[in-house]
N, C-alpha and C positions, 0 to 999 in steps of 0.2 A: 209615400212620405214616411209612414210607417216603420216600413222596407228599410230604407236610408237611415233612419234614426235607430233602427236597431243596429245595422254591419257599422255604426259610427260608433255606438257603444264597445259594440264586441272590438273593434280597434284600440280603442281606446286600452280596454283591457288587458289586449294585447301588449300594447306598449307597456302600461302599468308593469307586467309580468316579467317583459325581459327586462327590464329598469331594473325589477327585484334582483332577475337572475344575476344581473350585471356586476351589483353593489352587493352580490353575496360575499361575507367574510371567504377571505381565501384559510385554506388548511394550513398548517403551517408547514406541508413539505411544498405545498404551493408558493408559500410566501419567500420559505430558500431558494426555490427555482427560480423565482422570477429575481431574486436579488444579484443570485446564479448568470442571468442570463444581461443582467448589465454591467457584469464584472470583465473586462477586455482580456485582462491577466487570466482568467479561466479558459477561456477559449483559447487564446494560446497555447496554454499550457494542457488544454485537453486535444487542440489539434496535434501539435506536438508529440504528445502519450499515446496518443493513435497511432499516428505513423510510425511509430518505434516500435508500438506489440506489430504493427502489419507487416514493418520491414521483417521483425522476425521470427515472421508464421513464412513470410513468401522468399525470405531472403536467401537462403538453404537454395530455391528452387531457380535460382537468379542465377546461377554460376554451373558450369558441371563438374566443379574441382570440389571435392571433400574437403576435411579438415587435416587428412592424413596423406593425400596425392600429392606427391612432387614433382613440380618442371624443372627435370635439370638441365634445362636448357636457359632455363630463365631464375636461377638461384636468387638471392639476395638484390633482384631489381623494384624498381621504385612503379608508382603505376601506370600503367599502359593499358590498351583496350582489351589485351588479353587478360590479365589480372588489373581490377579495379582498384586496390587498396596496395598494390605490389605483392613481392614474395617476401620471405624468411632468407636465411643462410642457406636452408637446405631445397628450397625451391616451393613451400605450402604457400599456399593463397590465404591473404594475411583478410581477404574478405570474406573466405569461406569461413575460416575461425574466428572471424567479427561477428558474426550474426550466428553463429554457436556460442559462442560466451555469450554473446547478449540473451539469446534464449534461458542460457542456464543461471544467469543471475536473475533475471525478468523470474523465471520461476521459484527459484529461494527466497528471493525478496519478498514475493506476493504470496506464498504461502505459507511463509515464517511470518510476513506482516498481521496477512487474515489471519493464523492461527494462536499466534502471542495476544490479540487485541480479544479471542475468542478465548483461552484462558484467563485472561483479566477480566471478564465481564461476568464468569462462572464464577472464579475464586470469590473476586471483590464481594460480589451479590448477594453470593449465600453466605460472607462473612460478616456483611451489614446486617443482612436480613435477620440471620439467624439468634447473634448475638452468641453473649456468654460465652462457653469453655469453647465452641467452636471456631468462636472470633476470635479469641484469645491466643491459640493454637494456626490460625491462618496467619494472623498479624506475627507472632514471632517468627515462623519460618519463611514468611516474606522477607522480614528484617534481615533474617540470616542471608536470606539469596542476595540483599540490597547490597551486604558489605564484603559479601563473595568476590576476587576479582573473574569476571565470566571470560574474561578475553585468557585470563591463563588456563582456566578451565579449561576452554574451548583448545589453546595450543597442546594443556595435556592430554586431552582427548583425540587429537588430529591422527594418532594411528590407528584408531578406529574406521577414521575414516577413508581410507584406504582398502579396507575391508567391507566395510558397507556403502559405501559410493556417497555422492552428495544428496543422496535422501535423509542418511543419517546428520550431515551437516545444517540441512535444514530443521529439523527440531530440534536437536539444538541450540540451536541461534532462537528456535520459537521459544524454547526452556527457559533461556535466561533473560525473554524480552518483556514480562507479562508484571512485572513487581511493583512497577511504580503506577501504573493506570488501573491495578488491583486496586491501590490507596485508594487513591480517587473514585473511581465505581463503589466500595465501599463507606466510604463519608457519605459520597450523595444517596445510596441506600438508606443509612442511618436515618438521611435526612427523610428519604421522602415512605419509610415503614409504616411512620404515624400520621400521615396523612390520612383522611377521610373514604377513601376509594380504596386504600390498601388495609382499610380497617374492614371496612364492608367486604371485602373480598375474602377477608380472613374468616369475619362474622357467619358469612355462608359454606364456610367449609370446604373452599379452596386447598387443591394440595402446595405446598409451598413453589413447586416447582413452575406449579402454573401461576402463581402469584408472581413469580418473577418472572417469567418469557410474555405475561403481557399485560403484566403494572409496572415493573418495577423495569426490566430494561428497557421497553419501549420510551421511556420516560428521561433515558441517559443518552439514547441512541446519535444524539448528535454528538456527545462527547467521544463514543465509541469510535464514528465514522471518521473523526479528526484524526483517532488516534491510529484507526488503520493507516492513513496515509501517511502520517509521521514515520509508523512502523514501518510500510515497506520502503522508506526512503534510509531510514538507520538498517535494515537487514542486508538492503545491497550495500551499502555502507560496508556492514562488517564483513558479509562475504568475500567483498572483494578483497579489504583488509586482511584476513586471513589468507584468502586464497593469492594475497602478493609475498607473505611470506613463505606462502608454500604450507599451511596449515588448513587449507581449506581444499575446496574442489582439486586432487589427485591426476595427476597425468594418466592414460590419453586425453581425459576428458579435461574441456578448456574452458573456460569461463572469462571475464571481461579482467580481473584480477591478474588472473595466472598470461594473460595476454601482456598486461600493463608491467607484470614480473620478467617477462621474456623483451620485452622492449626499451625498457629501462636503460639498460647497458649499453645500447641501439641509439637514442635518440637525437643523438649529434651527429651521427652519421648516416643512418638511415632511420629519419623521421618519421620514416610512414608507419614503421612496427609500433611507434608509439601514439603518435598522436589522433588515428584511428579509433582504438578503443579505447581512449581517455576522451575523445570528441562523443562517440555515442556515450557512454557512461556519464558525460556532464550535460549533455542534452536529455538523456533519462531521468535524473536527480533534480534538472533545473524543470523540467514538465511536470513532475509530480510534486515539488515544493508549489510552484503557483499552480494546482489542482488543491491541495492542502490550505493553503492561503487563503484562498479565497472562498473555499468550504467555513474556513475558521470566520470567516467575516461574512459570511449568508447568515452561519447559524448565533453568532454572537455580535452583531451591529456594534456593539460597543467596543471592541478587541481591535488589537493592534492599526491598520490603517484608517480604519473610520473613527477612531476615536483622534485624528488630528485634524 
């Protein structure tokens, strides 16, 4: 009897316990996930983003035609089981050099995104942070880059890149991307220096550096992560932009741009040169807008669609 009234208790407790566990507060990267994970528009948009880095890591490996092979036996035709996407005038596989541009914009994009979004979080930080003549001196040569136009920069720049290949294009494009989320990262520094916990941090003789990798950004991090996907969605943007007027990624080398520049002329009469790599490039832009989106309404429940 004993026996029983003890394993009843010890049950009981049991239950007690995981009850606790259950209705433990969630962290708050818990609490985006799970907001994450009832958003339909994310899933989409992240299966979607999948399939487009997968097509092209493997897509290269899907075809035996390069970017530079010619069928002159099969010049300027449309698609067949032999070429998927058709040929050019001169006979390239307009598949092969789909899933090369998509690569090389996939990679400007994301690394001018991540890198522009990684300069605004430095700049802005230590301009909050710091205060004074160093703010002073950040915030004017921002202003200056604000009212810079970067796109003619970037056009006077374009025979550089020629010479340095599209590595040099991508910073770049990171150069001119970091000025306005500088702002921002810097207000909310401002704001959050005098807080309680970045005081104490200070009080103990923190060096600044470490004050800000884990007070002060951890604390914007979800502004940051919005702003990556913004970024890599404006870097393919301008990439390509460039690279349609021929200022950007340089022949051999081919990009979704310089595809969309070469088919242009094409498109009434052989559509496939065009509507290919305008088709992946709007399915790219439209996966990572609703990855963005719905990032911006995990971490902001009051922003744009929940707030209707």
């Amino acid at each position: 009897m004993v026996i029983a009234q003890q394993e009843a208790v010890e049950a009981s407790l049991d239950d007690e316990q995981t009850i606790t566990k259950q209705r433990r507060p969630l962290s708050r990267n818990g609490l985006v996930w799970r907001r994450l994970r009832g958003m339909p528009r994310f899933w989409v948009g992240a299966i979607a983003f999948a399939t487009i880095v997968l097509l092209s890591i493997v897509g290269p490996f899907l075809t035996p035609w390069s970017i530079t092979d010619r069928d002159v036996y099969n010049m300027g035709m449309g698609p067949t089981l032999r070429h998927w996407f058709g040929t050019n005038s001169i006979g390239q596989d307009i598949f092969a050099q789909t899933m090369a541009g998509l690569q090389k914009s996939l990679i400007i994009g994301l690394v001018a995104g991540i890198l522009g979004t990684l300069l605004a979080a430095v700049i802005g930080s230590v301009a909050g942070y710091v205060g004074g003549a160093t703010d002073k001196v950040i915030s004017w040569f921002t202003h200056l880059l604000l009212v810079v136009p970067s796109f003619f920069i970037l056009v006077l720049l374009s025979p550089l890149f020629k010479s340095l290949s599209w590595i040099a294009l991508t910073f770049f494009l990171a150069i001119f991307s970091w000025m306005i989320m500088a702002q921002v990262v810097r207000n909310q520094t401002r704001s959050l220096r005098n807080r309680d916990f970045v005081r104490a941090a200070r009080y103990m003789g923190l060096p600044t550096r470490k004050i800000l990798s884990r007070h002060i950004l951890p604390n914007i991090a979800s502004l940051l992560i919005i702003d990556v996907t913004l970024g890599i969605v404006s870097m393919i943007m301008s990439e390509t932009s460039l690279s349609y007027f021929g200022f950007g990624v340089q022949k051999p080398d081919v990009s979704l741009g310089t595809l969309l520049a070469d088919g242009t002329s094409a498109a009434l009469t052989r559509p496939w040169l065009f509507v290919f790599p305008a088709g992946v490039l709007i399915v790219l832009l439209f996966a990572i807008s609703l990855i963005g989106d719905a990032l911006r309404d995990a971490i902001d429940p009051t922003s744009g669609a929940n707030r209707a």
